[in-house]
ZAMARGU-4260 file (C-alpha; in steps of 0.2 Angstrom, whole numbers, plus 5000, padded with zeros to 4 digits):
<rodrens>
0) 5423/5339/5709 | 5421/5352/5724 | 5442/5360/5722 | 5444/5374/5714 | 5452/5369/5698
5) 5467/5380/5692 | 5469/5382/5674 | 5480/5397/5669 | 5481/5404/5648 | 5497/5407/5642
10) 5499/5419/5629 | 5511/5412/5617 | 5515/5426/5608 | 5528/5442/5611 | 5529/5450/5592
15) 5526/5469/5591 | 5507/5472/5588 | 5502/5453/5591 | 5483/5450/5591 | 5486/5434/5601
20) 5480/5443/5617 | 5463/5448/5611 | 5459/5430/5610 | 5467/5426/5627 | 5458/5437/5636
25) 5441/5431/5629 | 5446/5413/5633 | 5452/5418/5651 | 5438/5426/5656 | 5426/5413/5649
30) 5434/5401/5660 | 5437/5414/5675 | 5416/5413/5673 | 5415/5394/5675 | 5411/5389/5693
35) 5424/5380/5702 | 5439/5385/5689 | 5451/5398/5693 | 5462/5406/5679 | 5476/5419/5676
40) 5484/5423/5661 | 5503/5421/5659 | 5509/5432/5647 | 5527/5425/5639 | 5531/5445/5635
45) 5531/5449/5655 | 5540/5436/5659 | 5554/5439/5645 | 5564/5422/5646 | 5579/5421/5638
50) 5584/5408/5625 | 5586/5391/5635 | 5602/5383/5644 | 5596/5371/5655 | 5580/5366/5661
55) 5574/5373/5677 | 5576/5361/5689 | 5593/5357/5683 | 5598/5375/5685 | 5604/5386/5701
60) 5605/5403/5693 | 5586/5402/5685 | 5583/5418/5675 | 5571/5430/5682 | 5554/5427/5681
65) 5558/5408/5678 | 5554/5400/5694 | 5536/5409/5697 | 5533/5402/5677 | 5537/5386/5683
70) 5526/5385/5699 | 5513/5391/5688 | 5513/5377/5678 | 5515/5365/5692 | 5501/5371/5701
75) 5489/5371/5685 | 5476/5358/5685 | 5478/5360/5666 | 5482/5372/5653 | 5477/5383/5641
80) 5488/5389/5627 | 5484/5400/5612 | 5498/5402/5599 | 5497/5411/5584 | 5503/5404/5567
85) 5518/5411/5557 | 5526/5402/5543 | 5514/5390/5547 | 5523/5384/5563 | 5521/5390/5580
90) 5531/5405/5588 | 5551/5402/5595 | 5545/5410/5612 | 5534/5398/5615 | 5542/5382/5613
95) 5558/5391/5621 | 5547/5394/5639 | 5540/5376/5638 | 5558/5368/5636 | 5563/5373/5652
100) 5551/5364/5660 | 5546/5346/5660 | 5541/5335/5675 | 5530/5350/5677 | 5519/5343/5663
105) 5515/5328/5667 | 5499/5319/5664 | 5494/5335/5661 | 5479/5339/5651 | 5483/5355/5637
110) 5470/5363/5626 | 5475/5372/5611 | 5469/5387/5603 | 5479/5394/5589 | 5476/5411/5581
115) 5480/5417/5559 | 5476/5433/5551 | 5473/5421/5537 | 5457/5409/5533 | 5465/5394/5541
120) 5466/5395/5558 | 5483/5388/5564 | 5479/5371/5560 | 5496/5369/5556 | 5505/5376/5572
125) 5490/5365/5581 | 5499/5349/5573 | 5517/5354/5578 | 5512/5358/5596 | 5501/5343/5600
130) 5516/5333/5593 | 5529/5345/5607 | 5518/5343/5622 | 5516/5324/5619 | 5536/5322/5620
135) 5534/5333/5636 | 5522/5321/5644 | 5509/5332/5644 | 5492/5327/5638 | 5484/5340/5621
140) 5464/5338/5620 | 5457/5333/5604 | 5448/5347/5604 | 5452/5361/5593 | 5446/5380/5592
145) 5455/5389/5576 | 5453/5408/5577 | 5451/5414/5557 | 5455/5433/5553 | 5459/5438/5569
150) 5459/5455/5568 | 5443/5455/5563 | 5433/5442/5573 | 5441/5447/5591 | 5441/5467/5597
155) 5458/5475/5605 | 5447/5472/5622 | 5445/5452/5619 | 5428/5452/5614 | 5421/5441/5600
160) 5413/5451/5586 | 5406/5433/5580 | 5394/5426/5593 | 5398/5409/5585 | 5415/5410/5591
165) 5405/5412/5612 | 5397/5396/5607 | 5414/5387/5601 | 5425/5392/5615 | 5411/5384/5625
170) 5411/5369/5621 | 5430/5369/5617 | 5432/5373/5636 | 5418/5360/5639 | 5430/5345/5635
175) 5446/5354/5642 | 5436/5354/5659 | 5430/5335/5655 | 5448/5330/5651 | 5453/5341/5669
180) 5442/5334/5682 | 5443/5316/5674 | 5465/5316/5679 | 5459/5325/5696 | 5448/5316/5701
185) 5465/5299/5696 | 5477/5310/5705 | 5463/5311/5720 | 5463/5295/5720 | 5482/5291/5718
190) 5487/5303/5733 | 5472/5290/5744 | 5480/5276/5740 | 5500/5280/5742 | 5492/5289/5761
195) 5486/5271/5764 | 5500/5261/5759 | 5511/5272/5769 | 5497/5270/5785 | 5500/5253/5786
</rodrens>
């Protein structure tokens, strides 16, 4: 692949002191560092949606902030999101921001890193939201990277105080990118062949 892949990190969490961030920012940079990828993170606490009434493209009167969200995702060659666990599900904010969205998702590949103060990682929040983003149409990677003990493991500035958590996000982001430039390179490919139908 020679484009510049767009893959943006959505930051799944709006609670009051929320550690979701720290791991955010790690994984944004470390794909801002690969060559050829861009990245941006998209923070669900700037953008402040309110609950749902109607999917965007459905919708006139989209709420502030709404439409940009949506051309973010549209744009994205894939995403990125990491979503802590509470109660072991994922957070309301979340699924609320990818409900009003949908052709926006598809065949899009979506890598998942969840984030627990506890031992576990998010496993369980993992399984709910690979089963949301399949309905979506949207495409989760089998890969998973579960952040244990947060607060300990990531600093306030989104650096890993485990070097063994560098070398997982590596490869995690290894098979997000594989999974990225395979449906590309189809899309690529799709886009050639409607041009040639239609040039006959």
């Amino acid at each position: 692949m020679t484009e510049t892949l767009y893959l943006p990190v959505i930051v799944g969490s709006t609670r009051r002191g929320r550690q979701t961030p720290r791991v955010a920012l790690f994984m944004h940079r470390r794909l801002a560092g690969r060559p050829g990828v861009e990245s941006r993170l998209l923070d669900l606490a700037e953008y402040a949606l309110p609950i749902m009434e109607e999917r965007l493209h459905k919708r006139e009167d989209p709420p502030p902030g709404l439409e940009e969200f949506g051309e973010q995702i549209r744009r994205a060659d894939a995403l990125l999101i990491v979503t802590p666990e509470y109660n072991s599900g994922y957070p309301g904010v979340l699924k609320n921001a990818l409900d009003y969205l949908l052709p926006q998702y598809r065949r899009k590949p979506v890598g998942i890193v969840t984030v627990s103060a506890g031992p576990w990682g998010g496993l369980s929040a993992l399984s709910q939201l690979r089963q949301v983003l399949l309905s979506l149409g949207a495409l989760p990677i089998p890969a998973r990277l579960p952040v244990e003990r947060v607060d300990s493991t990531f600093t306030a500035a989104g650096d890993a105080a485990d070097p063994a958590y560098e070398r997982r996000a590596d490869r995690f982001i290894d098979e997000l990118l594989w999974y990225t430039e395979a449906l590309a390179a189809r899309r690529a490919l799709d886009r050639d062949e409607q041009t040639d139908r239609h040039g006959r």
